[in-house]
C-alpha positions in Angstrom: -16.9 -19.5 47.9 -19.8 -17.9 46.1 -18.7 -14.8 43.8 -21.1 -11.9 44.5 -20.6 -8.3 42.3 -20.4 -5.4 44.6 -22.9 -2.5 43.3 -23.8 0.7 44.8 -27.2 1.4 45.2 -29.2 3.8 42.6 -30.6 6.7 44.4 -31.2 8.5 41.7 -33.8 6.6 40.2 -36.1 8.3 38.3 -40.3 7.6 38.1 -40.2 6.7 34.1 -39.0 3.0 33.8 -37.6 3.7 30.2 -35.1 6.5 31.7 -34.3 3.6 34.7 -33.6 1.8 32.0 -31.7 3.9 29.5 -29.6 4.7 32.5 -28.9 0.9 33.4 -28.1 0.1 30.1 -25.7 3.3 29.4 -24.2 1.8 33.0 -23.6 -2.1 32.0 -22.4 -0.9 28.7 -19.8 1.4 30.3 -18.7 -1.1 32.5 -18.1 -3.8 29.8 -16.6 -1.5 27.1 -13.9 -0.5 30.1 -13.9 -4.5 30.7 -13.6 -6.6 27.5 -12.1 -9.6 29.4 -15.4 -9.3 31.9 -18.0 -9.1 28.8 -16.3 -12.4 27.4 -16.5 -14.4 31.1 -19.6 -13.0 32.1 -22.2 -12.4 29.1 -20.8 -14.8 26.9 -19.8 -17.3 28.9 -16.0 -18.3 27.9 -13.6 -19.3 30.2 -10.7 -17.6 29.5 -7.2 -18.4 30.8 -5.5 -14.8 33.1 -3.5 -14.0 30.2 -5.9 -14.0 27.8 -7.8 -11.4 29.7 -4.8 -8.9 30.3 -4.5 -9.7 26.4 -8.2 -8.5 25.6 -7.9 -5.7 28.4 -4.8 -4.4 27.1 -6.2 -4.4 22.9 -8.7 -2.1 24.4 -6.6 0.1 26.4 -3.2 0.9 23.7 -4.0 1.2 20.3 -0.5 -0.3 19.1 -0.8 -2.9 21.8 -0.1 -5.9 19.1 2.6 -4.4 17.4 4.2 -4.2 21.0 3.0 -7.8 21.6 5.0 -9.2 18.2 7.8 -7.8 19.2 7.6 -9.8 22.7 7.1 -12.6 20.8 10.8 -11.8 19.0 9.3 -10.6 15.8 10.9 -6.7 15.2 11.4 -6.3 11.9 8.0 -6.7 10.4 5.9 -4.6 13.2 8.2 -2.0 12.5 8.3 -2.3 8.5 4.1 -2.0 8.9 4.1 0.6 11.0 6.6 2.7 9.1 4.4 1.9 6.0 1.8 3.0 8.1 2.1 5.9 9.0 4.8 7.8 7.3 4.4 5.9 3.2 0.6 6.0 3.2 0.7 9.2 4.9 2.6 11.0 2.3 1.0 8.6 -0.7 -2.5 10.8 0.3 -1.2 14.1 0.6 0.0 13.8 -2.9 -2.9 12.0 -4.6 -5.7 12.8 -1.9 -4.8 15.9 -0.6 -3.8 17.0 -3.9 -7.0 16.2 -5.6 -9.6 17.9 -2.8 -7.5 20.2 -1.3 -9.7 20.3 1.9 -8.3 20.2 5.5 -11.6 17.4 5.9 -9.0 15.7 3.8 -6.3 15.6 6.0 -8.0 14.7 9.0 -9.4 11.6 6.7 -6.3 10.9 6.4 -4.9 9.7 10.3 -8.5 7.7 10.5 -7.6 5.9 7.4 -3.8 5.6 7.9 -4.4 4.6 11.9 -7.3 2.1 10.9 -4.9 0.7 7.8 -2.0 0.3 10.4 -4.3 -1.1 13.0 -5.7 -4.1 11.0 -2.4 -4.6 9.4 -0.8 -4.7 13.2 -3.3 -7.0 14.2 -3.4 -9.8 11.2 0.3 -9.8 11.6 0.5 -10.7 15.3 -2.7 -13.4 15.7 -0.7 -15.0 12.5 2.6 -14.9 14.5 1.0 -15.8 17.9 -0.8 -18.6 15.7 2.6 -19.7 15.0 4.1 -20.0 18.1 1.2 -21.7 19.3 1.7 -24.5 16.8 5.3 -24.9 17.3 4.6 -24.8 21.2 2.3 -28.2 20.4 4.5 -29.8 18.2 7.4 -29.8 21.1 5.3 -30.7 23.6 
């Protein structure tokens, strides 16, 4: 069975081949950045197992997708602990140093990039170290 993409036709080509393809490229780009697990099978060539792609699709669709993920995996107390330090602890750490200092609202909304992108990496290290784990221990029973 030969895999063949479906695609619509462009009508609305235009006569300037840079704008054709300006538009192609703001198309494939869409369609990968909506499809991670399709990037990583198609352009780069891995072969990746059905979970793994419902892993990669969901990282890009829910933003505390690995903190949900490590608890599945029977970890509860440490996702939570990061996320409480998170977002509430560093939170309240900038509006009294930060916040305090500049006294800008530019400051505040600094402040949920910063404590999201803190909580996010944090979130993330946590659960490819636990799922690193479990893979390990997986081996050694087997």
């Amino acid at each position: 069975m030969e895999n063949r993409l479906k695609c619509k036709q462009r009508k609305n080509l235009k006569k300037d081949s840079y704008e054709n393809l300006l538009d192609g490229v703001k198309i494939w780009t869409e369609y990968f950045r909506k499809n991670p697990h399709r990037f990583c099978m198609d352009w780069l060539g891995i072969n990746l197992y059905w979970f793994q792609q419902v892993l990669l699709y969901m990282m890009n669709i829910c933003t505390s997708f690995c903190f949900t993920a490590s608890r599945g995996l029977g970890k509860t107390a440490v996702p939570t602990f990061v996320v409480v330090m998170g977002s509430c602890v560093f939170r309240i750490i900038w509006i009294y140093t930060i916040f305090a200092y500049f006294h800008t609202i530019q400051s505040l909304y600094i402040l949920y990039v910063f404590s999201w992108g803190i909580t996010a990496i944090a979130e993330n290290i946590y659960f490819f170290h636990v799922y690193r784990h479990t893979l390990t221990e997986k081996k050694e029973l087997c």
